[in-house]
N, C-alpha and C positions, 0 to 999 in steps of 0.2 A: 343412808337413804332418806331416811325423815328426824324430825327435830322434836323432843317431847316437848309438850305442855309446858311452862318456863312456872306452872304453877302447882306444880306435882310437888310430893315434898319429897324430892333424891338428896341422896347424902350431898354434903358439902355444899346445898341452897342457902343454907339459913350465913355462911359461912361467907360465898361470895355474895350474898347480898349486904353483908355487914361491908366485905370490903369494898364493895361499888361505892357505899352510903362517904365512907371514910377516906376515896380517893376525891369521890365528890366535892366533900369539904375543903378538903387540902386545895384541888384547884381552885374554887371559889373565892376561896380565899388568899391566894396569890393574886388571882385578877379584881379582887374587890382593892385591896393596897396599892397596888401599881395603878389603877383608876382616880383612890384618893391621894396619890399623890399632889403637893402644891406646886402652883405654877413655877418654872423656875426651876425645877429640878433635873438634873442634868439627864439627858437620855439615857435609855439601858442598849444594851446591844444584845439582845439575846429572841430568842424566839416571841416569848409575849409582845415584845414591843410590836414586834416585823406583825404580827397578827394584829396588834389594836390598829396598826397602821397602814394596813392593806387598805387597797381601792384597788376599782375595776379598771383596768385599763382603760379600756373600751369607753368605759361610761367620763374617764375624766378624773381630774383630780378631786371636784366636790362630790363625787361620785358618795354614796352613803357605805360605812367599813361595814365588817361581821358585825353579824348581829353579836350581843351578848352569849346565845345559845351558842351559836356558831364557833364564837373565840371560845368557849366553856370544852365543845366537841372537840376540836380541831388539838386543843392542851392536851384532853383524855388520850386522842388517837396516838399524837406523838410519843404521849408516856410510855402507853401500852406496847404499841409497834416499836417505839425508836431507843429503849433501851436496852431490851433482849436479845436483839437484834445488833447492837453495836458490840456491848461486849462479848456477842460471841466474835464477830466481826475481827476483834482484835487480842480476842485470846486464840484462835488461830495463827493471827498474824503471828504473833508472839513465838509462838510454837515451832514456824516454819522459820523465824528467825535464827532461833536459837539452831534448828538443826542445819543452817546456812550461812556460817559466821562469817563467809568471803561480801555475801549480799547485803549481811546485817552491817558489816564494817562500812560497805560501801553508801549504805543509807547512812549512818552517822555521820560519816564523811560529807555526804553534801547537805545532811542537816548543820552541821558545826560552820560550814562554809556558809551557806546561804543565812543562815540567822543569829550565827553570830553567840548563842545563847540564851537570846529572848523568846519572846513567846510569838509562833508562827499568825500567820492571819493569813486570809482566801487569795490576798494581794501575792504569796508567795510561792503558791500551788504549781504557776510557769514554771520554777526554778528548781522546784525537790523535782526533779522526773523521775529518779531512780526511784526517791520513795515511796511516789504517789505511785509507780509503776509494782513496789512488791505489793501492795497495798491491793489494788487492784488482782494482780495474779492470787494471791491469798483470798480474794473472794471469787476469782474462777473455783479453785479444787475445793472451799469449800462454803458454798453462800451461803447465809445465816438462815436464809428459808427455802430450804431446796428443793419444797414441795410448793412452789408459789401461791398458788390459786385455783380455783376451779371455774366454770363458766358453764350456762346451759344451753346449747343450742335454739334459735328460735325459729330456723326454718335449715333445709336440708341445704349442705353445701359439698360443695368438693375441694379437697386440701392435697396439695402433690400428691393427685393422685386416688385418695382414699374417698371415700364416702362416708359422708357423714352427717346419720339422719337426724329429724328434727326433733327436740328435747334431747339429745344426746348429753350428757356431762362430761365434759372435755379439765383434764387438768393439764396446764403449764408448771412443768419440771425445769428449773434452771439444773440441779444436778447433773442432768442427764445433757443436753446441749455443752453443756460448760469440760462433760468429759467425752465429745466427742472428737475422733481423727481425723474428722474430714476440716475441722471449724479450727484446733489444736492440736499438734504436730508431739506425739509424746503426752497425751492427757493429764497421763498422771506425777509426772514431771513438773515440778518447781520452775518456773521460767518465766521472770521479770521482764527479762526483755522483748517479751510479747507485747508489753503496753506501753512502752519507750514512747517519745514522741516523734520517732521518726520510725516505728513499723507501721506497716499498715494497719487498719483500725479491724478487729471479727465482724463478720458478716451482722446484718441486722438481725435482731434475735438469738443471735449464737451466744451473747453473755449479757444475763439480765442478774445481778447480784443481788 
């Protein structure tokens, strides 16, 4: 319900502030190199770049990129969110593969097929459907943050139904949508071809992984 003082001395302050100080670094210093870079140097393809290299749509191509803060932020957020989050992501995956070796066969197969052996790229996303599709069902039964979010209401509403007064804290649950019958036929049931490209797509809201 409330958040202490960030200046109290709780166990494990002195600990994460050391590790905040020393992720700090770290990015800093990935975005200070890639900055001096000399003219001439062949592109990167990786998230830093796609970040120094953003512009607003809107505003145009001279449009002014992230700030320095900005691209600093934006590096911290993906660290933090995008890697605890993937490998669970995929040690699930894993998991269900292993206990589904007609599925896991069938994704190797149109992996082996569509690539040949090389290394995949976003160009080829059309073509794995089967595997882009367990890939997907593995993070219906289990998304890496099942407990999404929370939200605070700021004036009173009505939601199918309920009431719901104002300051209310309202959390979004993908676990719970994601195992329901009415949205998922068989919940808890393994089933790829829910996300095939030719079944029809779950309702809005029904699978937020």
């Amino acid at each position: 319900p409330v958040t202490l003082p960030d200046w109290l001395p709780l166990p494990g302050k002195a600990d994460k502030r050391w590790a905040m100080r020393l992720l700090n670094v770290l990015i800093a210093g990935h975005i200070r190199r890639r900055l001096a870079e000399p003219a001439g140097t062949p592109p990167k393809d990786d998230l830093l770049a796609m970040l120094l290299a953003a512009r607003d749509e809107d505003a145009g191509a001279n449009s002014a990129g992230l700030s320095p803060a900005e691209v600093h932020d934006q590096c911290k957020l993906m660290f933090l969110a995008g890697h605890d989050t993937t490998a669970s992501a995929l040690q699930w995956w894993l998991w269900l593969m292993a206990r589904h070796p007609e599925a896991a066969r069938r994704a190797h197969d149109e992996a082996q097929r569509v690539l040949g052996g090389r290394e995949p790229t976003a160009a080829d996303l059309p073509q794995l459907d089967w595997l882009t599709a367990t890939l997907k069902e593995a993070l219906r039964l289990y998304p890496p943050a099942p407990s999404l979010t929370a939200r605070r209401t700021t004036q009173e509403m009505q939601v199918a139904g309920w009431r719901i007064p104002r300051r209310t804290l309202v959390f979004i649950v993908p676990w719970v949508a994601h195992h329901d019958a009415r949205w998922f036929p068989e919940p808890e049931a393994f089933r790829p071809e829910r996300f095939t490209a030719d079944a029809p797509p779950p309702p809005r809201g029904a699978w937020m992984p």
